[in-house]
C-alpha positions in Angstrom: -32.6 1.7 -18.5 -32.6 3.9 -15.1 -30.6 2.8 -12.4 -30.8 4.6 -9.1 -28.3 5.7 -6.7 -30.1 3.7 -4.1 -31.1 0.7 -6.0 -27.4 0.1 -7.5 -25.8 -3.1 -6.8 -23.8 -3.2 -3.9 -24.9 0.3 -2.4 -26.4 0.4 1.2 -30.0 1.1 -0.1 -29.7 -2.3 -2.5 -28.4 -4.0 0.8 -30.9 -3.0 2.7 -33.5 -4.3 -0.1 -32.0 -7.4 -0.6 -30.0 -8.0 3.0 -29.7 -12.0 1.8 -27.3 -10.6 -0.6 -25.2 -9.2 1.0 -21.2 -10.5 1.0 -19.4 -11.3 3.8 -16.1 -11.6 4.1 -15.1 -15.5 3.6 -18.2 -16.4 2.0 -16.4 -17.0 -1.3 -13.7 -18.5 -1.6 -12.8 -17.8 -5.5 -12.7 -14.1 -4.2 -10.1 -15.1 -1.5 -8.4 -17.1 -3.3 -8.0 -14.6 -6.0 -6.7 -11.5 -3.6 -4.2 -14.3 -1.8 -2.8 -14.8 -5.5 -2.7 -10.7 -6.2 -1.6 -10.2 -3.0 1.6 -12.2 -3.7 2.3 -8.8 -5.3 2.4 -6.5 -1.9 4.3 -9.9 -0.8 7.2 -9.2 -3.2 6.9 -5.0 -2.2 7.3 -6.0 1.4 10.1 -8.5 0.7 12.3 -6.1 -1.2 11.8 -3.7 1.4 12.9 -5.7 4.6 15.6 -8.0 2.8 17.9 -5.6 2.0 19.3 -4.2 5.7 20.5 -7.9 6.6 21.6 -8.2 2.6 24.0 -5.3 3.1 26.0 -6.4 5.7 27.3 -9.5 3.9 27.3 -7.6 0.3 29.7 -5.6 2.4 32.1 -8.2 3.2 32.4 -9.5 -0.3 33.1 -6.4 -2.7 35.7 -3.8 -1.0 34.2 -1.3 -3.1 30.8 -1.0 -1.3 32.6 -1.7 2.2 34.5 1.7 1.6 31.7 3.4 0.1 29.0 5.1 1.6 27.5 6.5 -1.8 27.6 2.2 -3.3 25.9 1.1 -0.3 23.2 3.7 -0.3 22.9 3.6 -4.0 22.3 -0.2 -3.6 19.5 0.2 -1.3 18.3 3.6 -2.5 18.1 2.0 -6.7 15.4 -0.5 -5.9 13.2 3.1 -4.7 14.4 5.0 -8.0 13.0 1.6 -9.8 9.9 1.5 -7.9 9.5 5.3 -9.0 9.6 4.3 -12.9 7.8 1.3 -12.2 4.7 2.8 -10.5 4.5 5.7 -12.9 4.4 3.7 -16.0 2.3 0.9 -14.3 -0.7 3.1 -14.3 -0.4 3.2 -18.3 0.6 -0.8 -18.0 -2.8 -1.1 -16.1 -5.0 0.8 -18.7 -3.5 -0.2 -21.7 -3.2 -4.2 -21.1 -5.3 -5.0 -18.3 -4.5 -5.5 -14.7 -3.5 -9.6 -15.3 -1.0 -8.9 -18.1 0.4 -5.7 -16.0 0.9 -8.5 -12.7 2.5 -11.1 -15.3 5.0 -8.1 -16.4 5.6 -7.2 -12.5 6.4 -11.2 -12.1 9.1 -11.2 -15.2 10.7 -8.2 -14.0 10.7 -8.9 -10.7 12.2 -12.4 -11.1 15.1 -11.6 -13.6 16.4 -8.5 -11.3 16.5 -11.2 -8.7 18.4 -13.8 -10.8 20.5 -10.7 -11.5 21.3 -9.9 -8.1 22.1 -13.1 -6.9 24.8 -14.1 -9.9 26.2 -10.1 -9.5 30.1 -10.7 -9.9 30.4 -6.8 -8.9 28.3 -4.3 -7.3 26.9 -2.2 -10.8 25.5 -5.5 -11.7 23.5 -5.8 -8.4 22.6 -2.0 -8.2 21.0 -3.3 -12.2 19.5 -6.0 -10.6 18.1 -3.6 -7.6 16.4 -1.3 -10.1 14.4 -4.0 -12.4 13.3 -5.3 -8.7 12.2 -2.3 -8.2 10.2 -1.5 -11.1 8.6 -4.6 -10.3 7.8 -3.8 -7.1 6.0 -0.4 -8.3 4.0 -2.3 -11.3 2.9 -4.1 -8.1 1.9 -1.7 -6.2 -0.4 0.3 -8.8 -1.8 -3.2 -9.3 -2.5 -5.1 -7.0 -5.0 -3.3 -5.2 -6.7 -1.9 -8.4 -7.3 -5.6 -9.1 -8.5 -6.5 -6.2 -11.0 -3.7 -5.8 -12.4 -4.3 -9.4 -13.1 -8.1 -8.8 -14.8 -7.1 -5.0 -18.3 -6.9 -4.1 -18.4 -2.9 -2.6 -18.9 -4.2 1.5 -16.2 -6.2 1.7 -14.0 -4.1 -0.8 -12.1 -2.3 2.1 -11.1 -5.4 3.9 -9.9 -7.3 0.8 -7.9 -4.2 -0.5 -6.6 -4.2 3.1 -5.3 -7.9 2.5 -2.5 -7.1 0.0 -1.2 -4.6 2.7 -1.3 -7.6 5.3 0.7 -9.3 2.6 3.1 -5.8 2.4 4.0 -6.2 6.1 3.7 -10.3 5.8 6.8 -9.8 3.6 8.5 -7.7 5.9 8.1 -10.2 8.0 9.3 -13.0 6.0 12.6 -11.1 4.9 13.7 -10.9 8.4 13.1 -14.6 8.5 14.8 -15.7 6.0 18.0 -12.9 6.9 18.5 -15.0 10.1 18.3 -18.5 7.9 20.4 -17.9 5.8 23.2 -16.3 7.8 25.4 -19.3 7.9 24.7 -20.4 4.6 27.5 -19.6 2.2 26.8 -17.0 -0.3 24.7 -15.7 2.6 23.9 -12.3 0.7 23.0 -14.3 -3.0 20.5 -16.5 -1.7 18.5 -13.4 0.5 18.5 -11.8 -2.8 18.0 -14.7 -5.2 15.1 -16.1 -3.0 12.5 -13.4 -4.2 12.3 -15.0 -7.7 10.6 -17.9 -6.0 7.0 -16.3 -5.0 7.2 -13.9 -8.1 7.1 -16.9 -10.3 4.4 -18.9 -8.3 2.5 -15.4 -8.8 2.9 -15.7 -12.3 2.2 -19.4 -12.5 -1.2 -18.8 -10.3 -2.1 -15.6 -12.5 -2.3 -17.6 -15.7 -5.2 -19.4 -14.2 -7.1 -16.6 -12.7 -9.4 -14.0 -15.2 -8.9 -10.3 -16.0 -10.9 -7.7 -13.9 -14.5 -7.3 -14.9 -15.1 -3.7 -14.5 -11.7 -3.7 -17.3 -12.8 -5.9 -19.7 -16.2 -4.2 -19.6 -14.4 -1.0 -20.4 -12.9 -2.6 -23.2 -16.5 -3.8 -24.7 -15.7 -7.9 -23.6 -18.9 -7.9 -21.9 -19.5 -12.1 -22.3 -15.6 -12.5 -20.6 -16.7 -9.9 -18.0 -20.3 -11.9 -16.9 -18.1 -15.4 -16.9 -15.8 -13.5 -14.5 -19.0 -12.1 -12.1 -20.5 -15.4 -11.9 -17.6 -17.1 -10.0 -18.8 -13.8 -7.5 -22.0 -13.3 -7.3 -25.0 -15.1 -6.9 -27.4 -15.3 -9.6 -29.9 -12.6 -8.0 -27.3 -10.2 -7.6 -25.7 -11.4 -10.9 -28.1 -10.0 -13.3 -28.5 -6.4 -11.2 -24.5 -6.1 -11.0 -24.5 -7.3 -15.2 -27.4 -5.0 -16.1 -26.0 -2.1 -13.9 -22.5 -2.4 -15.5 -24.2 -2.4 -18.8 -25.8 0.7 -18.4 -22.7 2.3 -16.9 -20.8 1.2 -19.9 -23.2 2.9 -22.1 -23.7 6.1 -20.5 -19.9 6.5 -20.5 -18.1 4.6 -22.8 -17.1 8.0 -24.7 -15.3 9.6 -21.8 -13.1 6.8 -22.1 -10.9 7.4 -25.4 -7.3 8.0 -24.8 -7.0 9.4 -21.5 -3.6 11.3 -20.5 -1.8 11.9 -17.4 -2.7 15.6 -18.0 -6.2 15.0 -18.0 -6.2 13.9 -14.5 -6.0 18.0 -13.7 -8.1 19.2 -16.3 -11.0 17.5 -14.4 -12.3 19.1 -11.5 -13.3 15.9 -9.8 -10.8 13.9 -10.2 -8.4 16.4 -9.0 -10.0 16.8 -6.1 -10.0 12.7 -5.8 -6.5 12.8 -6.8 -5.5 15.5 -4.2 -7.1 12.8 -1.3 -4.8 10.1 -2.9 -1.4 11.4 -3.2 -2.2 13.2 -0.3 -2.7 10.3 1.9 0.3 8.2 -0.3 2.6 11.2 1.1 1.5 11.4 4.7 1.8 7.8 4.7 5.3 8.3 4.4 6.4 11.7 5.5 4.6 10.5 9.1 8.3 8.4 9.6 7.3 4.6 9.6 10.3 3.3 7.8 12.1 6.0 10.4 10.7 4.3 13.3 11.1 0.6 12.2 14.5 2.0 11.2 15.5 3.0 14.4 13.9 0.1 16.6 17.5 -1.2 17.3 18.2 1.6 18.8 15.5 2.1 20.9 16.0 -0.8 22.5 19.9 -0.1 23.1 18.4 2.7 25.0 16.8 0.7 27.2 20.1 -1.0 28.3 19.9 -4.2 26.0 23.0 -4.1 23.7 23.1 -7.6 22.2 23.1 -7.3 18.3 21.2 -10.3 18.4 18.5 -9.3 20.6 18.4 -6.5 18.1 17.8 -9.0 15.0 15.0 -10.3 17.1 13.6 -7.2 17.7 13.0 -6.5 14.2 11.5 -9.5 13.6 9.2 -8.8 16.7 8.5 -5.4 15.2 7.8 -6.8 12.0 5.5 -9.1 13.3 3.3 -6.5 14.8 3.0 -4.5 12.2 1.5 -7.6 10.6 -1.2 -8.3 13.3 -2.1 -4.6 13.0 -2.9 -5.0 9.6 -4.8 -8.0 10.6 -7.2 -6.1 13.1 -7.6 -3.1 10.4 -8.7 -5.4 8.0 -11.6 -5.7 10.1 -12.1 -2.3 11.4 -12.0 -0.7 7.6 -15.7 -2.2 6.3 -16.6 -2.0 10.2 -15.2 1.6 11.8 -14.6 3.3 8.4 -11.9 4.5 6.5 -11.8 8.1 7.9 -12.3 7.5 11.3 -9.7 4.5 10.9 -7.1 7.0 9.7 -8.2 9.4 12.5 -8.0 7.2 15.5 -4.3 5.9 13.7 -3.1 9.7 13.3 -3.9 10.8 16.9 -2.0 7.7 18.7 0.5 8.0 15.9 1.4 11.8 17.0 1.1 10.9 20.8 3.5 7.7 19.7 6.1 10.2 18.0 6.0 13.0 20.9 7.0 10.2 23.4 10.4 9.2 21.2 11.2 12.5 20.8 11.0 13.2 24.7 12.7 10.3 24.8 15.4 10.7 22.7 15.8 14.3 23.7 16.4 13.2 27.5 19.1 10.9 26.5 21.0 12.8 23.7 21.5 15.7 27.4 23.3 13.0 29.1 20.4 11.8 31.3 21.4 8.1 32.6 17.7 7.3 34.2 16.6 3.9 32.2 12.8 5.7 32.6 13.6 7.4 29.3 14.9 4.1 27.8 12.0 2.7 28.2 9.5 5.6 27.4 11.2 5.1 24.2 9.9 1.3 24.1 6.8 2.3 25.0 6.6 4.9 22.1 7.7 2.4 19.7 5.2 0.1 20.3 2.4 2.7 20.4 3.5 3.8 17.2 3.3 0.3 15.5 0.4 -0.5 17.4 -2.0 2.8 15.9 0.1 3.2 12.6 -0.4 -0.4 11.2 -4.5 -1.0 11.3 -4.8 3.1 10.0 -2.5 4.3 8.1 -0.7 1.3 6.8 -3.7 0.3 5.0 -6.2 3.2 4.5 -3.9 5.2 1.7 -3.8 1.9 -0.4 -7.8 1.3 -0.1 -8.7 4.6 -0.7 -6.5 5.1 -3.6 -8.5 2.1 -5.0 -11.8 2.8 -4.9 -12.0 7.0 -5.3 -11.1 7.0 -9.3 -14.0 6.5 -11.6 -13.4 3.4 -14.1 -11.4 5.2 -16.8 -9.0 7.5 -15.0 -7.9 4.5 -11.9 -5.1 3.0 -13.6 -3.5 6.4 -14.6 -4.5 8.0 -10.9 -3.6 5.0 -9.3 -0.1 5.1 -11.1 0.6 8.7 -10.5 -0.8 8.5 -6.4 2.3 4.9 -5.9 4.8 7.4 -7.7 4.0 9.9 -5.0 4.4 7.6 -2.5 7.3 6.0 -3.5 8.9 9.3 -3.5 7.8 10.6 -0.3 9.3 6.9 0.6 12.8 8.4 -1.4 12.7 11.4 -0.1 12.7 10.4 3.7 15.1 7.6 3.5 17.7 9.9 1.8 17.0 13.0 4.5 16.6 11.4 8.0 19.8 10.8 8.8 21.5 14.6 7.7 18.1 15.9 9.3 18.8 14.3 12.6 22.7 14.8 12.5 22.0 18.5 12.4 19.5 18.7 14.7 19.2 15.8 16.5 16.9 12.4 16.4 14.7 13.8 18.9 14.3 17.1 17.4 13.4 15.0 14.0 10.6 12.8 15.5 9.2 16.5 16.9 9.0 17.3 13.1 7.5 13.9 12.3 4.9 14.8 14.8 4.0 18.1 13.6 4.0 16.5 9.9 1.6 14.1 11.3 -0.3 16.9 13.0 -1.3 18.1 9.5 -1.9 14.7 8.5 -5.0 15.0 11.0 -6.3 18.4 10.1 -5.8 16.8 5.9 -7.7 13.7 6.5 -10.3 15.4 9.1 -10.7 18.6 6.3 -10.2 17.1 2.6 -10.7 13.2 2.9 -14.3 11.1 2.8 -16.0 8.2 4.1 -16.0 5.8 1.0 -17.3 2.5 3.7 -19.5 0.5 2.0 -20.0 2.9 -1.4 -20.1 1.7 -4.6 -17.5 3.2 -7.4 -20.2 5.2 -8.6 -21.5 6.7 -5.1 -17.9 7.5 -4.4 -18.0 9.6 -8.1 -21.0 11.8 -6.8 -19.0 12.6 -3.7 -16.5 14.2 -5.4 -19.6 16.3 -8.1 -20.6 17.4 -5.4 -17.4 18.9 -3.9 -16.5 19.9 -7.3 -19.9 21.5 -8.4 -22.1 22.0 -5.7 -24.4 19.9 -3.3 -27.4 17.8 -5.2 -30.2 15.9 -3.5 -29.0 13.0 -4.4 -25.4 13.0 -3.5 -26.2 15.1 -0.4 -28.1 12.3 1.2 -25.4 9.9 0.1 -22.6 11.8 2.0 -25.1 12.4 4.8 -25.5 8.6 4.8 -21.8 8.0 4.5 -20.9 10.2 7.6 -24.2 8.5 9.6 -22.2 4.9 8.9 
């Protein structure tokens, strides 16, 4: 059986065939319903992430030891990152190995008893245990999730779905400044921040029992009847048989380049380390361009501006939070409409203009200047930043690292590009502050801006426009950088870039 670039399912030629095919985005509601249950995943990343600044300050008043430590209280909030790290690199192997439900029903386990842990710590090593199993939790997550999601997605809508479990990434956020204000005159304020997480990890797990394996996985594992029960609760019946028959075929053709893949492998390959230089490229720039530095500092920002009330500074995070949300909500929809690369683009540019503005700002101030203008500026610059960071880069990195891997290597590349990030994540929560003691905070949002610089020239130079592609049109992208321009994948870029 021949199956044509142009006439696969899901590509823009078959779409432009068959136009009364075509997904849109609520049109089914098993697929929502099944990215809201994996999403609960990115839910429990962006939890873990948020809860832990109120936690502190009432972990603090309850041991001694961590109130007269500096290296306990970062080792409390720097353990769940170390976790994360182990989590995300053996998550890609989880993924492979056992399937992307089984690896989200080991995240769930993990991820509830390191709450339990935490919230009945009678010392701080106990709750530093606890922090690490959250965290390696939270990085079986994040390989996960979006893998899942991409695998069960019809390839127009893929973007905007994949985009959904980072709305549920910054949703948590969200949700763990909440629930830091609620429970702040609860006794054991601290314990039930912590303790709390286990309750949307087990509804994860209890929902996941119920919902099927990927189909593109259990057709790489020859369980080709599961995989067409699966496809059906998707797909019409038209579009059915193409996407069965392609899949099929696909299966055939490469079912021997699929035995025992290692990590090494991934740079063996010309292609996919190409693919996998985009990935953990953009995982890195993600960080290293300061967002958890600039939500970080948002108390601060507005203290510049001449509002000192901790409370209004609570608020603020909440507020901050809360945009970052709604940004993710409006690149949802720009991803499958604008494209990826011009998404990251457009996000880059205001997110270097955003960073240039705090460090003027913060510059002017640390000389002494008393004009509230600069305060301000600085308001202005943290919004900006928010407001381009969160539809671009917030959710691009995630997307693209789940749809540029062919079948048999995106656990493994998945795995390896979330250990990168959550790194790069490591690696700039544990050098900001020495960084801007030495030099200053406005100097250090200068050098985020010139990271971010590069960030542009990377994404504008190395990474492509995947909108709309299918898995296997994305694969001829990266032959074709690897071994030279063909007729068929050089009208598929073409067509790509035209998009």
């Amino acid at each position: 059986m021949t199956i044509t670039m142009q006439s696969t399912p899901g590509s823009s030629g078959y779409l432009e065939l068959y136009p009364e095919r075509k997904m849109s985005f609520f049109k089914n509601p098993y697929i929502l319903g099944l990215t809201a249950v994996a999403g609960i995943g990115g839910l429990l990343f962006g939890y873990d992430t948020g809860v832990i600044s109120g936690a502190l300050l009432y972990i603090k008043d309850d041991f001694v030891e961590v109130r007269n430590s500096s290296f306990l209280q970062e080792t409390i909030v720097s353990m769940a990152l170390v976790g994360a790290i182990l989590g995300a690199a053996a998550g890609g192997w989880i993924n492979d190995a056992y399937g992307r439900k089984k690896a989200t029903l080991i995240a769930d386990v993990i991820f509830a008893l390191g709450s339990f842990v935490m919230a009945a710590s009678p010392g701080p090593y106990v709750l530093i245990f606890g922090r690490l199993l959250v965290g390696i939790g939270v990085g079986i997550a994040s390989v996960t999730a979006p893998v899942y999601i991409a695998e069960a997605s019809p390839s127009e809508i893929r973007g905007g779905l994949v985009s959904t479990n980072v709305l549920m990434i910054t949703g948590g956020q969200f949700l763990s400044y909440l629930i830091n204000l609620a429970f702040t005159e609860v006794p054991g304020t601290w314990r039930w921040m912590l303790g709390v997480a286990a309750v949307p990890a087990v509804l994860q797990f209890f929902f996941m029992l119920f919902l099927p394996e990927s189909p593109r996985w259990l057709f790489i594992k020859n369980r080709k009847n599961e995989a067409v029960v699966v496809l059906t609760k998707i797909y019409d019946y038209a579009r059915l048989e193409d996407e069965v028959d392609f899949l099929t075929a696909q299966y055939e053709q490469e079912s021997q380049k699929r035995n025992d893949i290692k990590y090494w492998d991934v740079f063996k390959s010309k292609e996919i380390r190409l693919a996998f230089l985009v990935g953990a490229g953009l995982q890195a720039f993600q960080q290293f361009t300061g967002i958890n530095t600039v939500m970080y500092y948002s108390p601060t920002i507005v203290q510049m501006a001449g509002f000192h009330s901790n409370q209004l500074a609570l608020l603020l995070s909440l507020v901050v939070a809360g945009m970052n949300a709604a940004g993710t909500v409006l690149g949802i929809y720009l991803i499958d409409h604008a494209g990826r690369k011009k998404l990251a683009l457009s996000s880059l540019a205001g997110v270097i203009a955003s960073l240039i503005l705090l460090a003027v700002s913060f510059i002017n101030q640390s000389s002494g200047s008393t004009n509230d203008l600069y305060g301000w500026l600085a308001i202005v610059g943290l919004a900006t930043y928010i407001a381009f960071f969160s539809p671009g880069m917030g959710p691009v990195p995630w997307t693209m690292n789940s749809e540029i891997y062919p079948e048999e290597y995106r656990g493994i590349c998945g795995g390896m590009s979330a250990t990168v990030c959550w790194v790069s994540n490591l690696i700039v929560s544990q050098t900001f502050l020495s960084i801007a003691d030495a030099i200053g905070t406005g100097q250090t949002f200068l050098i985020l801006a010139g990271i971010a610089v590069l960030a542009f020239l990377f994404v504008a130079v190395y990474v492509p426009e995947t909108k709309g592609l299918t898995f296997d049109e994305v694969g001829l992208i990266w032959k074709e950088r690897a071994w030279g321009k063909n007729p068929d994948a050089q009208s598929l870029v073409a067509h790509g870039s035209d998009t």
